[in-house]
Structures are given as C-alpha cells and as structure tokens.
KEPA-926436 format. One line per field, with one value per residue (C-alpha): residue number from 1; x negated, y, z. Coordinates in steps of 0.2 Angstrom, whole numbers, plus 5000, padded with zeros to 4 digits. Layout:
num: NUM,...
u: X,...
v: Y,...
w: Z,...
This chain:
num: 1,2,3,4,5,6,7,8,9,10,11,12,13,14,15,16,17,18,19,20,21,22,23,24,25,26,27,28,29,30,31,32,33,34,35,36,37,38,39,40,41,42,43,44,45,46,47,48,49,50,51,52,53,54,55,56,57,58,59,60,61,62,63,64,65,66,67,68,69,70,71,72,73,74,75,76,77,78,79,80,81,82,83,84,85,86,87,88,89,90,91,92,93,94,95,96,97,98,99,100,101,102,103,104,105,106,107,108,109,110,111,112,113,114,115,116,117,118,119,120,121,122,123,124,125,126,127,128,129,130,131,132,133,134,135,136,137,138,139,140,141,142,143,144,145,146,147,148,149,150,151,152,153,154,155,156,157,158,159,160,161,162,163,164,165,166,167,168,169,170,171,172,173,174,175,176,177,178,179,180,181,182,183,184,185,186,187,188,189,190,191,192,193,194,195,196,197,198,199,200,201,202,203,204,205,206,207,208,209,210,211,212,213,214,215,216,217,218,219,220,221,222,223,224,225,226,227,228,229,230,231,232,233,234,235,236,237,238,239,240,241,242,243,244,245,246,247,248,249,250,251,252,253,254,255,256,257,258,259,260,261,262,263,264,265,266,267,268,269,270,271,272,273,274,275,276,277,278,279,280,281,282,283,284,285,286,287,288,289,290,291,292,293,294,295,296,297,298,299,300,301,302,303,304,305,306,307,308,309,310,311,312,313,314,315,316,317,318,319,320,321,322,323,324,325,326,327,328,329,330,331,332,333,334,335,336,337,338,339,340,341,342,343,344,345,346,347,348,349,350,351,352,353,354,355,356,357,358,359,360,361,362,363,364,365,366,367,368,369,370,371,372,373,374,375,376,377,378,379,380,381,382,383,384,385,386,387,388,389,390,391,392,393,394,395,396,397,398,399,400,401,402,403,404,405,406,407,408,409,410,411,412,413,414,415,416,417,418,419,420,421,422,423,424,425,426,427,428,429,430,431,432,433,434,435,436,437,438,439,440,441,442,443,444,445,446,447,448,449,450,451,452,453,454,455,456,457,458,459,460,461,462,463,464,465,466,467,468,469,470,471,472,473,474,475,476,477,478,479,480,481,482,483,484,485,486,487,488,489,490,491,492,493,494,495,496,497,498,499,500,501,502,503,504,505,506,507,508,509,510,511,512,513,514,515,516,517,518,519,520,521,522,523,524,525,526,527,528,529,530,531,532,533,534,535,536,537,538,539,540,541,542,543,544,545,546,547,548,549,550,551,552,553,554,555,556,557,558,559,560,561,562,563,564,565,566,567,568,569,570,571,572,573,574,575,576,577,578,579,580,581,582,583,584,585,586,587,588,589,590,591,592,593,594,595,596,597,598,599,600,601,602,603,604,605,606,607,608,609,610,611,612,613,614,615,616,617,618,619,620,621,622,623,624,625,626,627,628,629,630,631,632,633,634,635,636,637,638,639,640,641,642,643,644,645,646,647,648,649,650,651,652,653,654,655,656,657,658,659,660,661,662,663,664,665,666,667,668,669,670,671,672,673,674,675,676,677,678,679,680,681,682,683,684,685,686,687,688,689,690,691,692,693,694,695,696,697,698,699,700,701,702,703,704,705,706,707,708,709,710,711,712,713,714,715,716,717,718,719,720,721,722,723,724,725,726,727,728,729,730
u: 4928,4912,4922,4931,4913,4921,4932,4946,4936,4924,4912,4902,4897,4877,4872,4875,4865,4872,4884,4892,4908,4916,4914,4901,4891,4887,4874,4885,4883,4895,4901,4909,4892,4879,4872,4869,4878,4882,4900,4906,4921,4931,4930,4944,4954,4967,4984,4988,4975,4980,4998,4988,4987,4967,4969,4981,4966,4954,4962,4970,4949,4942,4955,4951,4932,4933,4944,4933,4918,4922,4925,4908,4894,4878,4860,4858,4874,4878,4887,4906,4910,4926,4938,4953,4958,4955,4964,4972,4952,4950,4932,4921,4909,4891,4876,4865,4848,4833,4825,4827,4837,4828,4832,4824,4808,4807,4808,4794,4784,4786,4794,4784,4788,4787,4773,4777,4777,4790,4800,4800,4805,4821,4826,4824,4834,4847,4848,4855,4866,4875,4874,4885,4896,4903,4906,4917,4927,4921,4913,4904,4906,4895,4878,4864,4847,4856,4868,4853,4842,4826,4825,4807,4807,4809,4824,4837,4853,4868,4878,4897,4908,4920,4925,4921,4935,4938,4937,4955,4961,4959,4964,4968,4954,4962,4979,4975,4962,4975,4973,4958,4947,4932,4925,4905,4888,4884,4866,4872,4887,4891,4897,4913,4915,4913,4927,4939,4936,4937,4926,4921,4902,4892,4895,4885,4872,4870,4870,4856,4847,4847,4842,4828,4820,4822,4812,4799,4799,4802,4817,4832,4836,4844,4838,4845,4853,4869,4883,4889,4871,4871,4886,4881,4866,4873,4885,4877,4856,4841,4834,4814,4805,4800,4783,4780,4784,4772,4758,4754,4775,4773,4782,4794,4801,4803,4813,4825,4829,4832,4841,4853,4854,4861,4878,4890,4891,4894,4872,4866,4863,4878,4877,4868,4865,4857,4847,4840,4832,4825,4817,4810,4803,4794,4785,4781,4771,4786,4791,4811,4823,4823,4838,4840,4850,4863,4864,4882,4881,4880,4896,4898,4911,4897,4905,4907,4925,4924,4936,4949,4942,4926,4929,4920,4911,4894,4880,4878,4864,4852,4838,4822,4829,4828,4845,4862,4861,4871,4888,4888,4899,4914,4908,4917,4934,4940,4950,4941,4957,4953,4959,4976,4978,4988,5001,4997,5009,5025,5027,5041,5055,5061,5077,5074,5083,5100,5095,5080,5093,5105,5091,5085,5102,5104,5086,5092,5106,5095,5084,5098,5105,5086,5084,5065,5058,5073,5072,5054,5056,5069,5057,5046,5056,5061,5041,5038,5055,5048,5030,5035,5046,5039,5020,5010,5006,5022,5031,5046,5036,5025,5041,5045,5025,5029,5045,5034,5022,5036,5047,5029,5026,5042,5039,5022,5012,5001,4985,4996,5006,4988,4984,5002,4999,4981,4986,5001,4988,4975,4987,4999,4983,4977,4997,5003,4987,4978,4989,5006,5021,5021,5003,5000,5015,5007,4990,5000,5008,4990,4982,4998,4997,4975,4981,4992,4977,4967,4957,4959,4945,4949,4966,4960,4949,4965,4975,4965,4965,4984,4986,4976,4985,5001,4998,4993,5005,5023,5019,5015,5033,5040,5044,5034,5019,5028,5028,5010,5006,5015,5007,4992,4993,5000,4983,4973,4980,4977,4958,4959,4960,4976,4978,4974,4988,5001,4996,4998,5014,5022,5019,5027,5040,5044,5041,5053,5066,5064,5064,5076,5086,5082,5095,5087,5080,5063,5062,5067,5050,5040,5048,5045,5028,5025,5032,5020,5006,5012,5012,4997,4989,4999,5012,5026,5040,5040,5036,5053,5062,5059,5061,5077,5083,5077,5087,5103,5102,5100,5114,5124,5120,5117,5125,5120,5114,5103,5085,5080,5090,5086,5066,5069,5078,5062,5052,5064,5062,5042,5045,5056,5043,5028,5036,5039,5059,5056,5071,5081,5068,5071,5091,5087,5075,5091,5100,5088,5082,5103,5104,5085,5091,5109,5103,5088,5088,5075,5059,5060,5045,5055,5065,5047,5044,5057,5055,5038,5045,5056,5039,5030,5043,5045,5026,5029,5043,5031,5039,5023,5027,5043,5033,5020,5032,5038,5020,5016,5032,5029,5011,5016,5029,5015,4999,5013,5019,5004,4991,4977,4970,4985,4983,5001,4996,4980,4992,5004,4986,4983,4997,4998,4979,4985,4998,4984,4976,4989,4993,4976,4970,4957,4947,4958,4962,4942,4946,4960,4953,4936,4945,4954,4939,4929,4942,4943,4925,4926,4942,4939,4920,4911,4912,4933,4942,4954,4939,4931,4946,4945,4928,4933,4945,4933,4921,4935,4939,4920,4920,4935,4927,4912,4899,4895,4878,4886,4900,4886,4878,4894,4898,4882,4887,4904,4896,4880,4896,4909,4893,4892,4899,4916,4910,4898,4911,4922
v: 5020,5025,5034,5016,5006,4991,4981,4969,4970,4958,4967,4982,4995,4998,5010,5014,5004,5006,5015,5013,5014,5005,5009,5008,4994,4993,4983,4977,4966,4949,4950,4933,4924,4936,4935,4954,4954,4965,4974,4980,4992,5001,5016,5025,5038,5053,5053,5057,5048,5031,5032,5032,5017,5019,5016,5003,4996,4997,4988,4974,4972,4971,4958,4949,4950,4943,4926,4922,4925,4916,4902,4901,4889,4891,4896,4909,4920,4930,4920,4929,4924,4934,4951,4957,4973,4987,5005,5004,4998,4983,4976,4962,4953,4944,4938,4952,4950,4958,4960,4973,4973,4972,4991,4994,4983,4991,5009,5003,4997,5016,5009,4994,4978,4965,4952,4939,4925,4933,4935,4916,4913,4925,4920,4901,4906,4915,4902,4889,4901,4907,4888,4883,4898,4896,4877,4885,4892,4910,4922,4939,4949,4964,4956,4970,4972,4981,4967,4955,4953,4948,4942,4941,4922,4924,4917,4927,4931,4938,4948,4958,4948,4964,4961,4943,4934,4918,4907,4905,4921,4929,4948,4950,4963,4974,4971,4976,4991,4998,5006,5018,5009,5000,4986,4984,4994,5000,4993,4976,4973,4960,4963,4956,4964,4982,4975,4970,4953,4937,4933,4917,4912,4918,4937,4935,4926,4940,4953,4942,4941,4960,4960,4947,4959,4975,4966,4959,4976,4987,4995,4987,4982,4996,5011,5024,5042,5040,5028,5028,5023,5011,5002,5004,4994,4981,4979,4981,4982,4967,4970,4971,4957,4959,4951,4966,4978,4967,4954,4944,4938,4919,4912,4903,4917,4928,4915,4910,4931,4934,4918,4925,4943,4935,4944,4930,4920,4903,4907,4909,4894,4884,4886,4893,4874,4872,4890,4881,4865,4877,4888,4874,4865,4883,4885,4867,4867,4862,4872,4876,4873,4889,4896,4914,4925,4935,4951,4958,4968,4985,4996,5002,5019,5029,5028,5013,5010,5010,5006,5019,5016,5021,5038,5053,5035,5042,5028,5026,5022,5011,5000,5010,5028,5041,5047,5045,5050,5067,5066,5064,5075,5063,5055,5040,5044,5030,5015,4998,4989,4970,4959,4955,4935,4922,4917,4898,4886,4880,4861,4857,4852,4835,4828,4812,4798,4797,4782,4793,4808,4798,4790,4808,4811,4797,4799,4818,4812,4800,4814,4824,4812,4809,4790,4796,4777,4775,4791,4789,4773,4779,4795,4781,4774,4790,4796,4780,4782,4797,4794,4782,4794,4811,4809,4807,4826,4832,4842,4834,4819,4829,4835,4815,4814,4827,4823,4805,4814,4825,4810,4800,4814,4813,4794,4798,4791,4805,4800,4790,4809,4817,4808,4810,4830,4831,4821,4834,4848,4844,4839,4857,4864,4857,4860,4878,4885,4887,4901,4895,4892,4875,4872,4883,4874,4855,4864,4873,4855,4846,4857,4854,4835,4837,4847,4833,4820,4831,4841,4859,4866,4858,4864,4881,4884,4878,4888,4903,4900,4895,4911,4925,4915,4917,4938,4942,4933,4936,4950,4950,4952,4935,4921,4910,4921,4920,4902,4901,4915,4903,4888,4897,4901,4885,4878,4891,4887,4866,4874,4880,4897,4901,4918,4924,4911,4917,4935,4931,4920,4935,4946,4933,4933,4949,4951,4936,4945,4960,4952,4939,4941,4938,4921,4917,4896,4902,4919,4904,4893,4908,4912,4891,4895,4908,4899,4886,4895,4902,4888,4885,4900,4894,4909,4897,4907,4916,4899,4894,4910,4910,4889,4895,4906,4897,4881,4892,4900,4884,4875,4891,4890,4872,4862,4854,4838,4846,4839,4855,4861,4844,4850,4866,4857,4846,4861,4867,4850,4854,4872,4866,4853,4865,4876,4861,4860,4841,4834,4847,4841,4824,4827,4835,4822,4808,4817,4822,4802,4797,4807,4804,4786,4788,4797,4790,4773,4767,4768,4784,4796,4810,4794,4790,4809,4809,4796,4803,4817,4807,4797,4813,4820,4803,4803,4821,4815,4801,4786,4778,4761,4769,4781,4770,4758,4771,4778,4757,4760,4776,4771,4753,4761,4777,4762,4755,4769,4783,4772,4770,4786,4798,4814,4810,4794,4796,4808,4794,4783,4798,4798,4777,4781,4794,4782,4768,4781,4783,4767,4766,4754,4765,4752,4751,4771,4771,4760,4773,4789,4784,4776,4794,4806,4792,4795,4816,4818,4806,4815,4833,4833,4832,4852,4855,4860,4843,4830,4841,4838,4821,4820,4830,4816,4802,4809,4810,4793,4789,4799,4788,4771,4776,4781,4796,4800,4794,4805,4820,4817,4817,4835,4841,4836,4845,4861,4863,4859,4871,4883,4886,4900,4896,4899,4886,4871,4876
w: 5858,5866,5880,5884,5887,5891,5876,5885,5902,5893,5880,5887,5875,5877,5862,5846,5834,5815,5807,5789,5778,5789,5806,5821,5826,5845,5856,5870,5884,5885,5903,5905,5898,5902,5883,5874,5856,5842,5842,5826,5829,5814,5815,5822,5812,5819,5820,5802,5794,5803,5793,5776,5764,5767,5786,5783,5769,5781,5794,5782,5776,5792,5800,5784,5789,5805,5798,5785,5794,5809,5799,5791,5803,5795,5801,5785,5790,5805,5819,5823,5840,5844,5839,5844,5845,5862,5863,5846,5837,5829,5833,5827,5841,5829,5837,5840,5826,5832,5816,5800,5785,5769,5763,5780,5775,5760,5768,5779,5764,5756,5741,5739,5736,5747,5747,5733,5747,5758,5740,5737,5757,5755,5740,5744,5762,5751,5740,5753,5763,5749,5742,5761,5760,5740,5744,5758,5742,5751,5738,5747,5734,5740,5741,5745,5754,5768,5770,5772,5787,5790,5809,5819,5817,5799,5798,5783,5786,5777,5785,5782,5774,5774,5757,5755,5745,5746,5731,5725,5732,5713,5711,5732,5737,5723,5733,5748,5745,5733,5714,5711,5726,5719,5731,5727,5726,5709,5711,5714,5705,5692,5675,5679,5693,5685,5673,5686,5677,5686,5701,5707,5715,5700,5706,5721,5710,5700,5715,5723,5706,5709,5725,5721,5709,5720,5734,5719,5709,5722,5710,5705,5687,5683,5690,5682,5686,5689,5691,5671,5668,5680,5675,5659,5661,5670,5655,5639,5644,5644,5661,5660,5667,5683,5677,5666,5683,5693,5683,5700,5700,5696,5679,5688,5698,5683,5675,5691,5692,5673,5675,5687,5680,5664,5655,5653,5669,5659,5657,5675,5686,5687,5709,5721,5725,5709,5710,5728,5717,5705,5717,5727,5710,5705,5721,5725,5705,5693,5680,5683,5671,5655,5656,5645,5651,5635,5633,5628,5612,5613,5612,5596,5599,5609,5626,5636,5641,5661,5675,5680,5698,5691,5690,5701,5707,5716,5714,5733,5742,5735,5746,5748,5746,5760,5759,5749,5729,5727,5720,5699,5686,5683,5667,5666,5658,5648,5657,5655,5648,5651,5636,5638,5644,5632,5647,5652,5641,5651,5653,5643,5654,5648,5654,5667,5666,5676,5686,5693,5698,5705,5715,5719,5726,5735,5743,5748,5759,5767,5771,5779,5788,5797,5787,5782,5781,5768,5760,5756,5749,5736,5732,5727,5717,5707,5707,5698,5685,5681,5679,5667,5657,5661,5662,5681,5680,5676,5688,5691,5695,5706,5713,5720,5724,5737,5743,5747,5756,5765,5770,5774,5788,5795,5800,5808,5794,5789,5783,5771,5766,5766,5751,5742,5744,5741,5722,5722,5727,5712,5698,5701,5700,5684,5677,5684,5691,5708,5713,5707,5723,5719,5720,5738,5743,5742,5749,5765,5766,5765,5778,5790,5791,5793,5807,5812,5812,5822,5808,5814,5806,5788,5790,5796,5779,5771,5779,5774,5757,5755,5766,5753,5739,5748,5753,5735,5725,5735,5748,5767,5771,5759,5769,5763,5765,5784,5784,5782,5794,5806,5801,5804,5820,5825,5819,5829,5845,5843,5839,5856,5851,5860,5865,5847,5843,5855,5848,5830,5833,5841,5826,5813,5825,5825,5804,5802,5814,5804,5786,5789,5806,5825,5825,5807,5810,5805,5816,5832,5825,5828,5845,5849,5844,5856,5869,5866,5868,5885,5892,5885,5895,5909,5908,5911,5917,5902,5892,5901,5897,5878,5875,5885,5874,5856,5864,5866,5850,5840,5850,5845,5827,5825,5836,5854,5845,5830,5831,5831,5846,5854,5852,5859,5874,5878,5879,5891,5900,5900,5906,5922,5927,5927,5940,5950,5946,5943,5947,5933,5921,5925,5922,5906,5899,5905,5891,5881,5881,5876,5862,5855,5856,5849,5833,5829,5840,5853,5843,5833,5840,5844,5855,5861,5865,5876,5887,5889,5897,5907,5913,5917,5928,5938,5939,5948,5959,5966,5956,5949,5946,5933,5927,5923,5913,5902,5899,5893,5883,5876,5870,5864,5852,5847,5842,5830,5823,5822,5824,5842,5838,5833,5847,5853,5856,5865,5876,5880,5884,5896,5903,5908,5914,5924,5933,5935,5947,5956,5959,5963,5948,5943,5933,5921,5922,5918,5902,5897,5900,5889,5877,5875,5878,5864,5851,5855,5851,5836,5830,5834,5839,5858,5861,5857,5873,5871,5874,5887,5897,5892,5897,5915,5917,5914,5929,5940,5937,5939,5957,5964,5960,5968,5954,5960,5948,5934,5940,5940,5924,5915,5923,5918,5899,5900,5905,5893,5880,5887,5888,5868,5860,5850,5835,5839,5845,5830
C-alpha cells in the first residue's frame, strides 16, 4: 500500500500515523478538495492467507465499518467521508483529528488520572454521542480509551465503528468473525458480552462506565493479572468505588459510574440519553438519581464457566500501559453454555372465513392482471374480514395489511402504503420477532416507498438494518438477502452515491447470476440497475448495451408486452436519445406510448412515463410547442396522481420549464424551475445533488431574463453547498 502513494488517483498517502489489529492508518492529502484526511487501509495479507476465513472476516468487518460509520452525522464521532477499495486494499477515508486518544493522555499523565473536570467534560461528550448513535439502532460494541479522542478544541470523539452492530442485527458479528473469535477488549467488556448473551445499547454503557473510571482512577475496575480474572470480575465482583481510589471524586460522579458498571443491565441507566441528564444535574448541583448497581452471585463450583472463544484469550492492551500484557496459560476451559431459550409461542393459525379467501383470490387476479386500484380495494376488504375474525395483529391479517400497502404503491400512493408497512412492520415485530422474514419483509418494503417519497437517508438506515437482519438470518448468498442488497444500492445511487451503486449493483448481479441464473428475472433487475447508474455517470453506450440486452431477454422470457420488458424498452428509449439518436428514440417511445396506453389506458403512470419520453425526444428534435404539450400533460396527470411534490412529478414540472425556455417564455420557466428546486431542498435537503441541479437551473433562468446578480448570488450558494464533504450533505 505504501508503494502505491496514490489511492484511485484521489488520496495521497503522506505517513504512517497508527497501526492496530486491523490494519494502518495513514495521513493523506485529498487531491480533488485540497483538504488533509486520515486514511485507514486494512491491512494487506499474502496470497495464502487472503483465501482464509480470517481474511474473508476481516474484510466482511471492515466493509461493515465503513456503512455504518458513514451513516452516522454527529459532532461526537469521527466523520467518514469515503472508501472503496485500491490494488486489491479496502480502505476507509475519516476526518483527520489532531489531538490524542485517551490511552495516550493517560500515558502522558504517567498513569495518572486525568483532572476530575476533564472527567466530567468526556463523560458528558460521551454521554450525548453515544445517546445520537444508539437512537440510530447502532451499538459500538468495543468502547475503549484508545477508540476515544480527545481533539485540541476539546471537542471528544469516538472513533472505529469496526465492530459496531447495529441494534437489531442480534448474533451477526458472531456470523461473520466466525466460531472461536471474540469481538471486544477484556478490560471493557460487559457481562453479556463475555457470555455471548444479548447485546443492545446497555453494553456500550457499561464499557464507558469502564472507561469513565480508568480516566477517574487511573486503573480500570478490574485490574487484575490475567484475562480469567478479568472476566471474572466483570461477572461475578462489586467494583470499588472510585471514591475510595480517589476522595476528591464528587458523590455524583461515583454514583453515574457504579451506576453504569451494574451486573444486570435491566439496573444501569435506562439510555445514554438518560446517563446525559444525570450527568448534567450532578455537575450543575443536583443530586442524580440513586441507582445501585447488582452484583451476580458468586459461582458456587470453583471455576467460572467461560466462553469457548475465551480460551488461550491474552488480556490485550490496556490504557495507560507501556506495551502489550504477555500471553496467559490457557486457564479458561469450561464452555460458557448460555441457558437454553423457551422458543417463542406460535400464533395459532385459525381458519378465516371463506368470504375473506375468496376475496383474497379475487384480489390476486386483479393484481396479476395490473388492476392495482381494484385489487387494493378488495385487500381492504379481506384485512378487515379478518381483523374481525382473527385479531388486528394476527398474521393473516398482517398478511392483507401488506398486500394494501403493496397494491397502494403500485398506484403511486405512497405515503399512504408507508403507513400500511410501517403498522405491518411494528405489529410482526411484536408477533414473530424483529428478525423474522415476515417482519424484514414489511421493513425492506417501508424503506422502498421512503425512498420513493425522496427519503434516502431514512431508507438507507433501513436498509442497513433489514440488510444485517437479512445476512445473519438466510446467508449472503439467499435471495432475499440479494434483494435487499439490490434495494440497497438502488437507494445509494438516488443519495447521489452512484459509482459505489453502479459498483455494488454489479456485484448482486453477478451473485444472483451465479445463485439463480443469468436469464433469472431477478439477476436482469440487477443488470437494469447497473444500467442506470451508467447512465448516470454518463457511460451511455454501455448504458445502452446493457438496457439492450435486459429488454431482449425479458421479451424472450416474458413476452414483447410484459411491463417488465416494456420498462426495459424506455430505458432503451432514454439510452438512444442521450447519443443523439433521437429520431429512434422518438420511434420507440410511438410504441412504447400504444402499448402503455393499451394495457393500462391513458392515465396510468407507467402511460404518463411514456409520453414523457416521447416529449423529451421532441424537445431534442426541435419541436417545442409538441414537446411542451406533452410535458403539461405528463405533469397534469402526475399532480393527480402522486401528488405536487412526488420527484417524478417535479421531473415532468422540469421538463415543461424546460420547454418554456425554449420557447422563450422564461417567466414562467422561472415559476417552474423554483417551484422544483423549493420542493428539492424541502424534500431531500439544500446540499443533495438533485436541488443543486435545481438550483443550477434556477440561475440560468435568472441570467436569461436579465438579473444577472441575482443570477451570481444564487451561484455563489451552489458552490459553498457542492463544497461540503458527503458525509456532510447526507
């Protein structure tokens, strides 16, 4: 990697600046914005060891970092503002923090505790960065003072979300890393973490109840010889109070830490949320609420039954020391057997009442044959036969809630199916569990329709959650687990980020070719995807070639007319007008527009999509005045449909302001292009790509009716905008 200096002709490697477990971390130079960063690269293995399970491990954990981390906006933890992947290495690019982690403050102090007011500003810091991330459902899961860092404004910040799970995502670390690999420090593990129990946000408390009294102490709670002992003391041992290690602590303090170092997590503070008031009544004079923390009781057979994965553990390196603790005699030999779990109850399946089924049926072959605004209607009517005769949460009623919201998204109304799958969502949850198929199902389906109304960043946290559900429960390989790898990417390239989308698109195209078939339906959404996003990047002719070949293959398989084939045909249409071959496109989109309207009539949307093709390519060809009739048409039929402020209707608003220009009526182009770049930045914020190009639109229009500084100003805006890191705009 050092050899290379230069990542994707982008990051310039400066000098070495940390190196760990995981791999190296670089200061670099960010060529394209002139800015220095910090470049974390994994560490590259030879040839043999790459093959390896570990490898493989390694690489599945890092990719896992840089997702969850980029997701996460919050002044308390390190900014992500790009990876990929250069000369076979995965790297990581962070904002660079001058400033020293607080293993390395309390190596500078000799040992010593830090002063008790810096105590109270970290831990108040900590307090409301952990507070943001958990209410992200992201839990870090290796909390330690290295991973902490102090910058010289004061400002705390965590850092290496490496092994961070996200909330739901129960049991997947253990997936990935594989039997016998414990995730953690030894120092800074929960209980329930040393048992392979469940872990949700009150882990990280008790690591930063840890970390809170090494900085206070200048030890950590259990500072003992070697990893048995450690974990034993975590287990079954009172901590001291870190009053009694240091007098001039104040009451409060003591309290919040013995608080959050308590046994049983049902006793520590219920949030880090909560842990921020406490610590802010303590220090501003109240007394925070008492709350004891339990001691398990002590094992009664002599020797504490430990984790398999605990065996030959070393207690690696704890804040403060000079150098790594020496490898321990394996002393820990007994498996720590978890309690066996009572399986959940089953929903008795109770027959529904015939009229419901036969509804059910009917409804179904409405579906089939494309009669959504019918077929949802009749799921209604079932969903309500068998709320009355089954119970709201039960899941065959759950079962026509969905069908609703699937039926309602078909007909364009999707902030009305975004409530039907978000009922769905909760109710499966509280029946079958947060990770049963049914319940990820209604999730995927919610974040698919925020997408749809223009919330990318909701439906990317979704996503990532539906996503580690998905991987540990069915495999990376299962279909559905492909599905939502492809709904994924779909969702990062409408947040802009379209070259990892094209990249990730290609790779569930080629795992759904090798799983399920390269002609399989599914494998040909991938390959539409990645069309897409060329285009996108402006790679058309290979844009064409693949619509090309997905239209030819569904025509094969499916039939000339099939909406599917007829989707892939548009695209083929978009493809032929951006190389300038308008006058095919304008053939195709004749066609295309005949047998929209044949199988669905004149004001279905995929109709109205049509015909805005045909528009667009009569704009190209010089014919305004047509053009700008089908643009009024196209819009007219979206606003009733979707609503003013759906994105494909605030295209088909561009689109008419686009043909007001030309026909020199730029007054009311003006009109239209605000109106769109207003609803952008209220939609998907002032910084995303899409009202940028809005806003770029806007100034244009400004220039040709003569208002040149308003023109200017509005320029300026766009570029401080486009100047933010993604991470920032996101």
């Amino acid at each position: 990697m050092a050899e290379t200096r230069l990542l994707q002709g982008r990051y310039r490697l400066l000098d070495l600046i940390g190196r760990g477990g995981m791999g190296e971390v670089w200061r670099a130079r960010d060529e394209s914005l002139g800015r220095q960063v910090a470049v974390k690269c994994l560490k590259p293995m030879g040839p043999q060891a790459q093959k390896g399970t570990l490898a493989r491990g390694l690489q599945e954990r890092f990719k896992r970092e840089a997702r969850v981390a980029a997701a996460l906006q919050h002044h308390g933890v390190t900014v992500v503002h790009d990876f990929g992947e250069a000369d076979g290495v995965l790297f990581l690019v962070m904002e660079l923090l001058e400033g020293r982690n607080l293993s390395q403050l309390l190596e500078d102090n000799q040992g010593s505790p830090l002063p008790v007011a810096d105590v109270e500003e970290i831990a108040v810091q900590l307090a409301a960065a952990l507070a943001y991330t958990h209410e992200q459902s992201v839990v870090h899961r290796d909390l330690k003072p290295a991973n902490i860092v102090r910058c010289q404004d004061g400002t705390v910040k965590i850092c290496d979300f490496g092994i961070a799970r996200l909330g739901h995502d129960i049991g997947f670390t253990a997936k990935i890393t594989g039997t016998g690999i414990a995730m953690g420090t030894p120092h800074y593990m929960s209980p329930e973490q040393i048992g392979g129990g469940h872990l949700d946000e009150r882990s990280d408390l008790y690591s930063l109840g840890c970390v809170l009294y090494e900085i206070a102490t200048g030890a950590p709670p259990f500072d003992l010889g070697d990893t048995w002992s450690i974990l034993v003391g975590h287990r079954d041992n009172a901590p001291e109070p870190p009053r009694e290690r240091r007098g001039e602590l104040p009451d409060y303090l003591d309290e919040v830490v013995l608080a959050l170092l308590a046994k049983d997590p049902e006793h520590r503070p219920e949030s880090a949320r909560e842990l921020a008031r406490r610590l802010a009544a303590g220090r501003a004079g109240g007394q925070p609420l008492r709350h004891a923390a339990r001691t398990a009781p002590a094992s009664t057979t002599g020797e504490l039954p430990l984790p398999a994965w605990a065996q030959s553990m070393t207690a690696g390196r704890k804040a403060g020391t000079a150098g790594d603790r020496g490898a321990v005699t394996p002393a820990l030999t007994r498996h720590w057997v978890a309690a066996g779990r009572e399986p959940s109850e089953r929903v008795p399946r109770q027959a529904p009442p015939a009229g419901a089924e036969a509804l059910r049926t009917e409804a179904l072959r409405a579906a089939e044959e494309g009669r959504w605004t019918e077929a949802c209607e009749l799921h209604r009517k079932v969903m309500a036969e068998r709320g009355r005769a089954l119970g709201p949460d039960h899941p065959e009623t759950l079962t026509s809630r969905y069908e609703v919201g699937y039926a309602l998204a078909r007909v364009g109304r999707d902030t009305q199916a975004l409530q039907e799958y978000e009922q769905v969502a909760a109710a499966r949850e509280r029946v079958l569990g947060a990770l049963h198929p049914e319940t990820l199902g209604a999730r995927q389906e919610t974040a698919y329709v925020l997408g749809r109304l223009g919330r990318h960043t909701e439906a990317h946290r979704l996503y990532l959650i539906v996503l580690a559900g998905r991987e540990q429960t069915l495999g990376p390989d299962h279909p559905d687990t492909l599905r939502c790898r492809h709904d994924f990417a779909f969702n990062l390239g409408r947040m802009g980020q379209v070259e990892e989308a094209c990249r990730l698109a290609a790779e569930v195209a080629e795992q759904r070719a090798r799983v399920l078939g390269p002609l399989h339906q599914d494998t040909l959404v991938s390959r539409y995807e990645v069309g897409y996003a060329l285009g996108r990047l402006g790679r058309w002719a290979e844009a064409l070639e693949v619509y090309g070949f997905v239209a030819e293959a569904r025509g094969r398989a499916l039939g000339p007319t099939h909406p599917e084939t007829l989707a892939a045909r548009y695209e083929v249409g978009i493809g032929l007008g951006r190389l300038g071959r308008s006058e095919e496109a304008l053939h195709l989109y004749r066609e295309l527009l005949a047998d929209r309207t044949r199988i669905g009539g004149p004001e279905d949307l995929e109709t109205l999509r049509a015909r805005h093709g045909l528009g667009v390519n009569l704009g190209r060809l010089g014919r305004w005045d047509e053009a700008l009739a089908e643009a009024e048409h196209v819009l007219a039929g979206r606003e009733r449909a979707l609503g003013p402020d759906h994105p494909d209707t605030l295209v088909a608003r561009r689109e008419a302001a686009v043909c007001l220009g030309w026909l020199g009526r730029w007054p009311q182009a003006l009109t239209a292009y605000r109106g769109v770049a207003d609803s952008r930045a209220r939609i998907l914020g002032p910084a995303h790509p899409d009202t940028l190009a809005a806003r770029e639109d806007e100034a244009r229009c400004l220039e040709q009716l003569g208002r040149p500084q308003e023109a200017e100003a509005l320029h300026r805006q766009i570029a401080v905008l486009r100047a933010r890191p993604a991470s920032v705009q996101s």
